[in-house]
N, C-alpha and C positions, 0 to 999 in steps of 0.2 A: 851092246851099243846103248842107244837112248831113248829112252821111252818118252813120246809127249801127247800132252793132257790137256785138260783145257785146265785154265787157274781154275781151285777152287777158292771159294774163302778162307777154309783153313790153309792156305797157302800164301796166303797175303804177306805176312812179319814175315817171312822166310822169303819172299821177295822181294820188300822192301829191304831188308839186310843185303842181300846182292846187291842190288843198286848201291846203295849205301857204299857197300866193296870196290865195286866197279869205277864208282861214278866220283869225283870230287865232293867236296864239301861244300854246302850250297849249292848242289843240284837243284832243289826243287825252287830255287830264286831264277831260272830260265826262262824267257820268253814260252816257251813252249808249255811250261807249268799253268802260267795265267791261261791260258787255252783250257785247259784239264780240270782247273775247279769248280765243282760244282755238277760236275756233268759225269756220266758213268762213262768207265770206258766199254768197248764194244766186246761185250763176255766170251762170247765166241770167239774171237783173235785172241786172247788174251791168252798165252803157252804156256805151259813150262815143261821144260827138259827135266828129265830125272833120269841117272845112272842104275846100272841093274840093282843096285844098293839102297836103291829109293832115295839117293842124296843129291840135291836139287843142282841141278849144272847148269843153267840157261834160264832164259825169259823174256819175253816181250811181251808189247801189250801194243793196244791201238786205242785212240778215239776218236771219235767225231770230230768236225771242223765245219766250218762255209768257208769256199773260197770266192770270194764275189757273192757269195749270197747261196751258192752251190756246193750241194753235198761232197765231201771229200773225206778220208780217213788218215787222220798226224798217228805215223809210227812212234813208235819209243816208249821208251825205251828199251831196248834188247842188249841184254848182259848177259854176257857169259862167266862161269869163276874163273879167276887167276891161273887154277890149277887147271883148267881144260881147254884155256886159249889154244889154239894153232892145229884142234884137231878138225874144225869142219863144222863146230856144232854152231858159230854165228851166223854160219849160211846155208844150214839143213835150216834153223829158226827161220831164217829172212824167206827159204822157198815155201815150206811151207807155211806159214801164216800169208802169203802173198796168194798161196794158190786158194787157201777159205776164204778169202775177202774176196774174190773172184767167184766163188762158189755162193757166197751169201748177195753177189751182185755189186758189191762196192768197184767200181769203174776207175776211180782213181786215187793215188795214194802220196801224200808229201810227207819228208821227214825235213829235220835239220843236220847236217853229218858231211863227211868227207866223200868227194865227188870220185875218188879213186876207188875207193872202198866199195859202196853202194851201187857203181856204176856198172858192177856184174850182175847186179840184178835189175836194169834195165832202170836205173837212178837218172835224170840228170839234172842239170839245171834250168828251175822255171824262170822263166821272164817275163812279170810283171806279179809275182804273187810277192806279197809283201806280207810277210811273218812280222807281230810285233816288233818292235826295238827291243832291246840292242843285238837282233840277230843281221849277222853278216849277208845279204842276197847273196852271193857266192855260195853259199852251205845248203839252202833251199832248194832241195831238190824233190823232182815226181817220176811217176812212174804211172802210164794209162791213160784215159783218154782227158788230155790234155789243152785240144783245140778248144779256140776260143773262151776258154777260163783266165781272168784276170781279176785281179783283188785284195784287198785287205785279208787276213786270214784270221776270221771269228771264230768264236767259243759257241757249240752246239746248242742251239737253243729250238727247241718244239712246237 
């Protein structure tokens, strides 16, 4: 099966090439990108799947956010390759990096993504969290303790 890891650094271009695979062109011109500059992401979430062959098949990462001003963690992105789509390995990723952010105490978690997809892992749609422009409210979804959090959704700062 799948061995996973935490990202090292020497894992970095070999993640980014996934993404790269996975993702469209001008990925990183996203709302959700302007969140991510400048700020690390959360090392310990940050996965990767590899094959018995040591040949990289998956990846996620997470970072920091305020939502209202309160701590939150923006998934993403989690890619899996072409060649391994449809076996299970995007939602062995989604469970386990959900259950170490739950281990490290992170309470709750927002992505941007398809409310069908995500919603088997307890995804759904927040109402009143406002993700930069030009992200759809419809795609903005959480997952955790959720009451009473409303907000603009800032970039990590200490």
């Amino acid at each position: 099966m799948y061995h996973f890891a935490q990202e090292q650094a020497e894992d970095h271009w070999e993640v980014e090439a996934l993404y790269d695979l996975c993702f469209a062109p001008g990925r990183e011109a996203l709302s959700s990108y302007r969140l991510r500059e400048g700020v690390a992401p959360v090392d310990q979430l940050c996965v990767v799947a590899r094959d018995p062959d040591k040949i990289l098949s998956g990846a996620i990462r997470y970072w920091p956010v305020r939502v209202g001003g309160q701590p939150a963690l923006l998934l993403g992105p989690v890619a899996v390759h072409p060649t391994r789509q449809g076996e299970g390995l995007g939602g062995a990723l989604m469970e386990d990096s959900l259950a170490r952010a739950s281990k490290l105490g992170w309470s709750r978690v927002l992505l941007v993504g398809d409310a069908p997809y995500y919603g088997r892992f307890g995804f759904a749609r927040l109402s009143g969290v406002e993700m930069p422009p030009p992200t759809n409210p419809d795609r903005v979804l959480g997952t955790g303790d959720w009451d009473g959090i409303t907000g603009p959704v800032t970039a990590w700062t200490v």
